[in-house]
C-alpha positions in Angstrom: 0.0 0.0 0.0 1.4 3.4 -0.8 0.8 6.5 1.3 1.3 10.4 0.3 1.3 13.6 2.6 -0.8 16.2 1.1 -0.7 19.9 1.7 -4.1 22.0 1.9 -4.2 26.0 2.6 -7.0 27.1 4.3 -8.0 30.9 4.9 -8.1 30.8 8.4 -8.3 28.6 11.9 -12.1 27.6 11.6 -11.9 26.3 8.4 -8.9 24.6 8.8 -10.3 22.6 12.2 -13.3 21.7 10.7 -11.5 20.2 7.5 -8.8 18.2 9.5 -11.3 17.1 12.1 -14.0 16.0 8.9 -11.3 14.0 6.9 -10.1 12.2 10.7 -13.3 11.5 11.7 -14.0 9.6 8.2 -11.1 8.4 8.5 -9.9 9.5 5.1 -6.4 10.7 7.0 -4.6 9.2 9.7 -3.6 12.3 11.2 -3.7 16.2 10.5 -1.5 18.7 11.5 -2.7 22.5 11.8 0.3 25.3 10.9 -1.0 28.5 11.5 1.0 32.2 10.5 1.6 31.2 6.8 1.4 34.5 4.0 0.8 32.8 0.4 1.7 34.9 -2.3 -0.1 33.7 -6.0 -1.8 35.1 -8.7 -5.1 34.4 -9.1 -7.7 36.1 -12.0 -4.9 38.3 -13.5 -4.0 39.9 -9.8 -1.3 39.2 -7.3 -2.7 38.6 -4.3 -0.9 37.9 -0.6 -3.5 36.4 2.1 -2.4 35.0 5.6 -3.5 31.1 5.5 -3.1 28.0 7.4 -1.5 24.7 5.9 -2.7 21.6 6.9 -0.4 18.6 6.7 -2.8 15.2 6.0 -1.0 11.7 6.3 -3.5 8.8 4.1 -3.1 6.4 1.8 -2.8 7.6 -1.7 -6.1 5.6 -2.8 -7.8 7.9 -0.8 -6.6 11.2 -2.4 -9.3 11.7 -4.7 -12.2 10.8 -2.5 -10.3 13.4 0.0 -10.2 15.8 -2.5 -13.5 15.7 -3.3 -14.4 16.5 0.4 -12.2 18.9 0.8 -13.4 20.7 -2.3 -17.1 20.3 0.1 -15.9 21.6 3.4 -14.0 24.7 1.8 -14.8 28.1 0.7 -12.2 28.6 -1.6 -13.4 28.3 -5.6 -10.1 26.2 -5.8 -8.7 24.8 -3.1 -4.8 24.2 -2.8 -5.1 20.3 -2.6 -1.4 18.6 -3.1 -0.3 15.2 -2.6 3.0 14.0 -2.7 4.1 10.5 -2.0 6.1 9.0 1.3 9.3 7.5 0.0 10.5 6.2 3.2 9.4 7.0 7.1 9.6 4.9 10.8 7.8 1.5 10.0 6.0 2.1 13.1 4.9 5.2 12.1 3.7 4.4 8.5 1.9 1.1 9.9 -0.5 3.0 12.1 -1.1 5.4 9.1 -2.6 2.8 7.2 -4.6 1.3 10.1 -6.0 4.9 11.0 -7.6 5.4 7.1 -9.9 2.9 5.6 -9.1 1.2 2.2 -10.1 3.1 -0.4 -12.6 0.6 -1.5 -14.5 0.7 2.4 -17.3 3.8 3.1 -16.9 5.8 6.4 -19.4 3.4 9.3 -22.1 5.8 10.5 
């Protein structure tokens, strides 16, 4: 099984807890981390713009990127969403094992 780390911006604290507690509690990431202070400079509709965000880290298993992608796009406010994934080459066994028991298969739908 292959796993990825993806990076999401978010444009504030709010939105960013109630995306990384949504894609936990579905268990479409094992784990989420919340940095706040980030400035992300981009163009966007012919303008440069500069907005303070908040990057969330997500650790799941890269069968699960587009069905987290897809609620991400849901949960935020942004027209396009910053939604990145980018393999894990290596990482602590231990570590990588209890990412892939935390998420489901990509093939199993979140228990109600």
């Amino acid at each position: 099984m292959e796993l990825c780390v993806l990076f999401i911006t978010v444009p504030n604290a709010e939105v960013g807890e109630r995306v990384a507690r949504a894609l936990v509690e579905e268990r479409l990431a094992a784990c989420v981390n919340r940095v706040p202070g980030l400035t992300s400079i981009y163009r966007w509709q012919g303008k440069i713009e500069c907005d303070p965000e908040e990057l969330l880290v997500v650790k799941t298993r890269q069968s699960l990127v587009p069905e987290l992608a897809a609620r991400v796009q849901a949960l935020h406010p942004y027209q396009v969403p910053e939604v990145i994934a980018l393999p894990i080459v290596a990482g602590l066994p231990s570590y990588l094992d209890w990412v892939a028991a935390e998420t489901r298969d990509g093939s199993q739908r979140p228990s109600a």
